[in-house]
N, C-alpha and C positions, 0 to 999 in steps of 0.2 A: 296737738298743741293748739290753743285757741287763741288766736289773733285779738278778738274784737273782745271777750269777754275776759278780759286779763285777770281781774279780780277772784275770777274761780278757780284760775288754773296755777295756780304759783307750784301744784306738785304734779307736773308732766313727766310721761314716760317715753322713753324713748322707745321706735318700733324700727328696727331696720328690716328690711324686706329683701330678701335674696332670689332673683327671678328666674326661674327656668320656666320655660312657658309648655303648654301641652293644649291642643285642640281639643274646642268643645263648639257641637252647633250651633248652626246660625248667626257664625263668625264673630260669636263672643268666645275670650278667650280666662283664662288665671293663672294666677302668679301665684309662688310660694314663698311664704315670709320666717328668713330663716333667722334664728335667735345666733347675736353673735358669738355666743359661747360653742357653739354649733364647731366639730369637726370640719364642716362643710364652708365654714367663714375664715375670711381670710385674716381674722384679727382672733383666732381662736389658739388659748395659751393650752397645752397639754397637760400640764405642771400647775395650771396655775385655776387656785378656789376660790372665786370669784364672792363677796357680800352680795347675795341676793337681791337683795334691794337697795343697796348701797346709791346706785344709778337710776335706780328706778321712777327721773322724772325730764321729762320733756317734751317728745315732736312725736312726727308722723310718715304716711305713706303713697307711694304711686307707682302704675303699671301702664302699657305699652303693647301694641297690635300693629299688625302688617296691615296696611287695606290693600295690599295685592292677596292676600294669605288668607282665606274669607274660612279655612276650618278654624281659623283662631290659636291662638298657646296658651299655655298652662303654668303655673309656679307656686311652691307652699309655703307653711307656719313653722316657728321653730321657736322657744319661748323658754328663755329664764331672765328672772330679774326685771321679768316687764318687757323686755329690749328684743328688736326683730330687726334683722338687713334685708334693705331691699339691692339688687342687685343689679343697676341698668350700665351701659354699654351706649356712652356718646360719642360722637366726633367720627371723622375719617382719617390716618387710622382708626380703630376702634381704642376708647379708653373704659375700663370698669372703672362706674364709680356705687360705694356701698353709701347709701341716704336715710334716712329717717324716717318711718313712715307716719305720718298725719291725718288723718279726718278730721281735725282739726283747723285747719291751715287749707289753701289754694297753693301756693308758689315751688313750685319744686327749683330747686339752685343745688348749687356744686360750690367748694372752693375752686377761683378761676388764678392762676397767675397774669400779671405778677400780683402777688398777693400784702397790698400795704399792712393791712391789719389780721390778719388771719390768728387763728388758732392752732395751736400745734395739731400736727395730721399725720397720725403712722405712715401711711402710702402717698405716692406723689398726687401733688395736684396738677389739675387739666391744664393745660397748655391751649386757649383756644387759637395762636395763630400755628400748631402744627394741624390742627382740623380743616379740609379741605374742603366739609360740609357746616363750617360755622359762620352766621353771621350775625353782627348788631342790630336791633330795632334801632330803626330812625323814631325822633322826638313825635312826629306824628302819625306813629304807627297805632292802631285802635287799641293795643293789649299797654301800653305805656301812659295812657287815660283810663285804663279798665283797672292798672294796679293802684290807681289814687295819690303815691308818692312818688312819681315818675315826674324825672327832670332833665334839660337836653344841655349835655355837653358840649363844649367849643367843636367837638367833632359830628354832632346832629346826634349823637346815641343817646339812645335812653337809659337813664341812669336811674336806680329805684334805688327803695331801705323799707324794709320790710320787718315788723316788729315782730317779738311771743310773747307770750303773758308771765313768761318770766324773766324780762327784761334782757334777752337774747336780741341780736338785731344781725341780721346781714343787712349788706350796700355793695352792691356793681350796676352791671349792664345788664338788661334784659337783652337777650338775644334769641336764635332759633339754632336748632341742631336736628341733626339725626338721631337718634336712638332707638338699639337697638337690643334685643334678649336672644337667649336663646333655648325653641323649643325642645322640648324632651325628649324627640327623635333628634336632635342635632339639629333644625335647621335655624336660618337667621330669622327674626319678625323686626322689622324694621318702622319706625314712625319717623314719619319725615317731618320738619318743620314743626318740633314743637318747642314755645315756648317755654326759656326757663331761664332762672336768673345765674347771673354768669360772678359769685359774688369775689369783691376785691377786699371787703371787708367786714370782716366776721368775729361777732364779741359776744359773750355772755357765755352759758353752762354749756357750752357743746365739750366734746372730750374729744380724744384723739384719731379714735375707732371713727367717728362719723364724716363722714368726706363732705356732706350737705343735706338736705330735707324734701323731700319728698309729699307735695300737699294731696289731699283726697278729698278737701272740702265739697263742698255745692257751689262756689264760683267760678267763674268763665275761665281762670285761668290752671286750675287743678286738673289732674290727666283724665280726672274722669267727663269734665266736661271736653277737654280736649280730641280727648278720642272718640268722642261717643256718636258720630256720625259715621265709624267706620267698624265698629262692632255690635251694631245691631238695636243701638238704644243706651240713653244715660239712665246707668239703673249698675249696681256691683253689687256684691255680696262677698263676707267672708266667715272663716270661724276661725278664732283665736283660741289654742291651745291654753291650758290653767299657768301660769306662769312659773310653774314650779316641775312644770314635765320634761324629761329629756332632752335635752338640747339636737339630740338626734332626730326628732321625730318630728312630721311635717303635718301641716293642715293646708291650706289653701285658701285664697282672693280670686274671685271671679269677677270679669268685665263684660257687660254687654249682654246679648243675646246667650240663654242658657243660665245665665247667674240667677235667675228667679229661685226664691225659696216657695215651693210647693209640698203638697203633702200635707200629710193626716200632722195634727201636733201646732200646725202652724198658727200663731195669734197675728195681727197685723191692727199699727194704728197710724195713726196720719203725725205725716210730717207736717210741721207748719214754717209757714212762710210768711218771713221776716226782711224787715230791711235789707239787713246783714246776709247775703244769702250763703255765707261759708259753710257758719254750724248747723247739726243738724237735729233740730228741736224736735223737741216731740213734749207732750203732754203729762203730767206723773200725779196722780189724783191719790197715793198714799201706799202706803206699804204696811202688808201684814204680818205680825211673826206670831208662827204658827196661824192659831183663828182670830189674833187678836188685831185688827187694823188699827194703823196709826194715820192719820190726815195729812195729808203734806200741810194743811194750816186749819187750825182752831173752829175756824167760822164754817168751815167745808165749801168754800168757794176759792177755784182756783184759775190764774190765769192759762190761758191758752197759751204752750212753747215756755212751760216753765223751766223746764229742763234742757241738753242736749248731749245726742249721744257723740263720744270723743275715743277714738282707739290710743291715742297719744297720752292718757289722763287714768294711772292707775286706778285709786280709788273714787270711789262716787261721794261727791262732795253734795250738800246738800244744804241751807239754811238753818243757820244754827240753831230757831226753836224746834224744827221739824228734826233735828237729828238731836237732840239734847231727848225728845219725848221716844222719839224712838231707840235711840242708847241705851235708856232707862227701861223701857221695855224688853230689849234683849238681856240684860245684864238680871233682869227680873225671872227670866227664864232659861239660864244658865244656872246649873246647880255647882258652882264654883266663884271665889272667890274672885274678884279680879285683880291685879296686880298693881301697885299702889306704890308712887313715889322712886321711879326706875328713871332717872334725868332722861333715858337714853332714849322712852317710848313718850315723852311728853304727854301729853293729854288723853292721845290713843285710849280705846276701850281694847287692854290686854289680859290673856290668859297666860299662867304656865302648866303645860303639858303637851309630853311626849310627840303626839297628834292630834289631828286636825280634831274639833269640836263634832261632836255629834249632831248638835244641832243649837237654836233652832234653827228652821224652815221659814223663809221669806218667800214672801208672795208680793212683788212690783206690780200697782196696779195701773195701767196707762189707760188713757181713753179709750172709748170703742169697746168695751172690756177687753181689754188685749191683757192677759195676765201671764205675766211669766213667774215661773217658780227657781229660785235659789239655795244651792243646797252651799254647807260650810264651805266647800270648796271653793263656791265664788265670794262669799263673805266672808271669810276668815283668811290673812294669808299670816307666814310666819318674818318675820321681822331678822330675825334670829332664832339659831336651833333652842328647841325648846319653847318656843313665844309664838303664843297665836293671837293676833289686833285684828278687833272689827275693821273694815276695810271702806268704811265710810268717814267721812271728815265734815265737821261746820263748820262754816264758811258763813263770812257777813254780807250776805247779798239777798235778794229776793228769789232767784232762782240757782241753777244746779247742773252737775254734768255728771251723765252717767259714765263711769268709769272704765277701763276694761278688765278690771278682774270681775266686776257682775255681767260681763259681756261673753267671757270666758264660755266655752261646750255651748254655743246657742249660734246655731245658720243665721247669720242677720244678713239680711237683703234690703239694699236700698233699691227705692223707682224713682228716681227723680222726676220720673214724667207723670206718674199718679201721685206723685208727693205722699206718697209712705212706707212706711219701714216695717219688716217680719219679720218673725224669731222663729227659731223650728229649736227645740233641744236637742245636742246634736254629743256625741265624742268624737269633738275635734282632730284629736293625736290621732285617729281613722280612719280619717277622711282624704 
């Protein structure tokens, strides 16, 4: 879910991430992101058939390391409807809370009691004075200047409000906690003192299932920079299952040291850097389907960090001349009608039939020649049985976010320290 670039993201996905962690060298560790439909989630109905895409827009994601624990933990992917729990463990006692997961976004929060404006929440919410390891940032704590809307209470606490780009807002305390997972042999992984926001009031599309949000960005306060002095390096990688697989079935988020995406297969282009340093841009010089390339603009000149990639942002949204010529290019090379005047798919570029499109074949071409290939799977999803929609959208902006259903079966590794991002093709549900 993207903070800064609001105007692209008004169709966010929700990502809850469920953590069971498992050791990997060099004391980077991952986490498993389990779809709440999931057996395995605690908001999961037996009985009940969920609109696939019904939910399918909002937030994001974050994970958690022992620095006593230097072989690292482990936890997976679990994908319908878009939507993944993550699963962390704050406070002393211990409390589960299931969050949102984001690359999108920095600020991981919780609904905190007492809660003035909240949202309805199946499960209870945190209680931070039964936490023996919780406390408030004071007004001149450096992460209450880092978040930009940080203000001090008659108490000295820092007080933030925290926007999405779809007009979601939490507002509390920024505080510090424990939090903790647990590895896939049983044991605890613990992080001490991390910053998270403690929210007392919480408005816009959140739903019941979601207890708070989880940030992944590139700024100072998201878990990846958080942690990344005690797992081996700010660098994560993950692979998102197709949003339509099993709810059963797991992929995995790696942190740190060992998260490198290596091997035969792999393309790599640079991240760039921006003001804003949450999202994470990258470069998109045009896309082909099948051999036919389309420009991402007319003149063939393109800015640098036109794009960026977002796990909270189903489809890849893209400026509306650049997706108007490439629409028309697909729909040119589909030997089927497309579906015309359905109120319920608006504008969508839709099909009717049974299964997924055969094709075409999309080729994203990012700088560096970093070219990844797209098969229907990741452009085409179904709306409804029966109905298959290109899984791009125009958008009135200059640039674009790549989505995660074209993200979908591809190892993506971030290096925040080389500043760029790798794709390996991958079957996630596999992994």
């Amino acid at each position: 879910m993207a903070t800064t670039y609001s105007a692209l993201a008004t169709i966010l996905c929700i990502y809850l991430v469920c953590c069971s962690a498992t050791p990997t060298s060099n004391g980077g560790f991952s986490v498993k992101l389990i779809h709440r439909n999931s057996p395995n989630s605690p908001f999961y109905h037996r009985t009940k058939t969920p609109n696939r895409l019904s939910n399918g827009f909002r937030h994001s994601m974050r994970s958690y390391f022992d620095p006593f624990d230097h072989n690292g933990a482990q936890s997976g992917v679990k994908a319908d409807k878009g939507e993944y729990l993550m699963k962390i463990t704050i406070g002393n006692p211990p409390f589960d809370v299931y969050g949102v997961a984001d690359t999108g976004s920095d600020l991981v929060w919780a609904q905190c009691l007492p809660c003035v404006g909240c949202y309805k929440q199946t499960k209870p919410m945190f209680e931070p004075k039964s936490s023996s390891t919780y406390s408030d940032l004071p007004c001149a704590a450096t992460e209450c200047k880092t978040i930009g809307t940080g203000s001090c209470s008659p108490q000295n606490s820092c007080n933030y409000s925290y926007g999405y780009g779809d007009q979601s807002l939490t507002q509390g305390v920024l505080a510090k906690e424990t939090i903790t997972l647990t590895s896939a042999t049983g044991g605890a992984v613990a992080l001490r003192d991390i910053v998270f926001g403690c929210g007392h009031n919480n408005t816009g599309s959140f739903n019941q299932d979601e207890m708070g949000l989880i940030g992944l960005g590139g700024g100072p306060l998201s878990l990846v920079s958080q942690i990344s002095s005690e797992v081996g390096g700010k660098k994560f990688s993950h692979c998102l299952v197709p949003f339509h697989t099993a709810p059963s079935i797991e992929s995995k988020m790696s942190f740190g040291s060992g998260s490198e995406v290596l091997g035969d297969g792999v393309v790599t282009t640079a991240l760039i850097s921006k003001q804003d340093k949450t999202p994470y841009f990258v470069t998109l010089e045009g896309i082909s389907v099948e051999d036919k390339l389309v420009p991402f603009n007319t003149s063939g000149q393109v800015l640098e960090g036109n794009m960026f990639l977002d796990s909270g942002t189903p489809p890849t949204l893209i400026p509306q001349d650049f997706y108007n010529r490439l629409a028309a290019e697909v729909k040119n090379q589909i030997p089927m009608a497309p579906i015309v005047g359905d109120p319920s798919l608006g504008s969508q570029l839709c099909y009717k039939t049974p299964t997924n499109l055969k094709g075409p074949i999309l080729t994203v071409h990012f700088n560096g020649s970093a070219n990844i290939v797209l098969t229907p799977i990741q452009t085409f999803i179904p709306p409804k049985d029966g109905v298959f929609c290109f899984a791009m959208q125009g958008v009135a902006s200059d640039g674009g976010i790549i989505g995660n259903f074209a993200q979908s079966n591809f190892l993506i590794g971030y290096d925040l320290e080389r500043m760029t991002v790798s794709f390996k093709p991958a079957d996630c549900a596999t992994r």
